[in-house]
C-alpha positions in Angstrom: -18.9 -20.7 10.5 -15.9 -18.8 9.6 -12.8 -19.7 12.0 -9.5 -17.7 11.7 -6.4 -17.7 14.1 -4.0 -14.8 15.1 -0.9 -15.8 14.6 2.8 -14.2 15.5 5.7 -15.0 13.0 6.7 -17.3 15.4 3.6 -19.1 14.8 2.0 -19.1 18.1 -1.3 -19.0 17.7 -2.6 -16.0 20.1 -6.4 -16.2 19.5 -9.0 -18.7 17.3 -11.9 -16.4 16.0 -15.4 -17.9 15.1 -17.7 -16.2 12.9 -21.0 -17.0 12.1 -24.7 -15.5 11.8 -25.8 -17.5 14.5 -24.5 -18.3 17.9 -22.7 -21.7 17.3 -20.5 -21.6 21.1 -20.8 -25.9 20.8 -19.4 -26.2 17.4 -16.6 -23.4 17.8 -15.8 -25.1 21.4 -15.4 -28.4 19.7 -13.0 -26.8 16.8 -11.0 -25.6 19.3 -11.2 -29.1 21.6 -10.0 -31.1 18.4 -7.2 -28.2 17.4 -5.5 -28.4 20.7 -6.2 -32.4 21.7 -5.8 -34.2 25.0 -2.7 -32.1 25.8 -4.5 -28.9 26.5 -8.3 -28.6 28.1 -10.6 -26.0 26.8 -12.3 -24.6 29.3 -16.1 -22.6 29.1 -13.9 -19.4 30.4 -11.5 -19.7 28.1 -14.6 -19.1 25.3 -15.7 -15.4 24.9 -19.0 -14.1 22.8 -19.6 -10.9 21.2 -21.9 -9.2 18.6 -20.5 -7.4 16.1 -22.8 -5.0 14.0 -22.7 -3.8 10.6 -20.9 0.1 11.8 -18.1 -2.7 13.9 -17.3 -4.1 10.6 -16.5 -1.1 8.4 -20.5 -0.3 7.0 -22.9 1.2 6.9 -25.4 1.2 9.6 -28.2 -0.9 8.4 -26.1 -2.9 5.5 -25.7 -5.6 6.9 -26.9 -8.3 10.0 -25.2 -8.8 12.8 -22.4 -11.0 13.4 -21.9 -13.7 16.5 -18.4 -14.2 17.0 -17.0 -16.7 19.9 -12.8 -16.4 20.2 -10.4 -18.4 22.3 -7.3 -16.4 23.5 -4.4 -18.7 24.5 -2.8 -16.0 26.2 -5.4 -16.1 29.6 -3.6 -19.3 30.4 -0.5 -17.2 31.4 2.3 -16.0 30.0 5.8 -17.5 29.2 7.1 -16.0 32.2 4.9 -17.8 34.4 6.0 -21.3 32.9 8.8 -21.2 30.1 8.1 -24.9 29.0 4.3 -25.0 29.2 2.6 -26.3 25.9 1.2 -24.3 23.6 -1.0 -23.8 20.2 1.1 -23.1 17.4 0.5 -23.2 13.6 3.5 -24.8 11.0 4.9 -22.0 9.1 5.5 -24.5 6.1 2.1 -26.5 6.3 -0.2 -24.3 8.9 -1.0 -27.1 10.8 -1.9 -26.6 14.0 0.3 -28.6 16.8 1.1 -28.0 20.6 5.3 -27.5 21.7 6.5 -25.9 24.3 6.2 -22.3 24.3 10.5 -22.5 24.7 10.4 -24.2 21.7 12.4 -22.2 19.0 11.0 -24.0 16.0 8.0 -22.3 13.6 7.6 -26.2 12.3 5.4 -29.1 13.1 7.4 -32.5 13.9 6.0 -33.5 10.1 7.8 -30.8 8.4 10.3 -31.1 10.8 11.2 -34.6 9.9 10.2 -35.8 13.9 
């Protein structure tokens, strides 16, 4: 399984992207369990499936199988106007870990590189 994240230059991390050639929703959902730890609960409707087919990805029809993809967006648990301080996913612009801070939080850097 392939796993990316959209990130902003401020490092929050809008969505976590699984791809794989078979449906693996358990694994992905346990990526995205560990990435985010006890502060933040995934939730099965925060997880969303699709199929993407070879014309989706740029080729030719026929080319290529089908791809399952499973994605988290961070963004359906509200927005920063809803709750300025509420924790969220963001990924170290120095290192690229991924750590939770308050969406308020100004920094782009985990408390390691921080010095914390």
């Amino acid at each position: 399984m392939l796993i990316i994240g959209m990130v902003c230059h401020a490092g929050y991390v809008s969505r976590i992207i699984g791809y794989s050639r078979e449906p693996q929703l358990d694994r992905f959902k346990a990526f995205v369990s560990e990435s985010l730890g006890p502060a933040m609960i995934v939730k099965e409707e925060d997880l969303r499936t699709a199929t993407r087919f070879a014309w989706d990805l740029g080729e030719p029809a026929g080319e290529s199988e089908s791809l399952k993809v499973a994605y988290w967006t961070q963004n359906y648990r509200g927005n920063k106007r809803d709750d300025p301080d509420r924790a969220a996913l963001f990924m170290c612009s120095k290192c690229g870990a991924l750590h939770i801070q308050p969406v308020s939080n100004k920094s782009v850097l985990c408390s390691h590189c921080k010095g914390d």
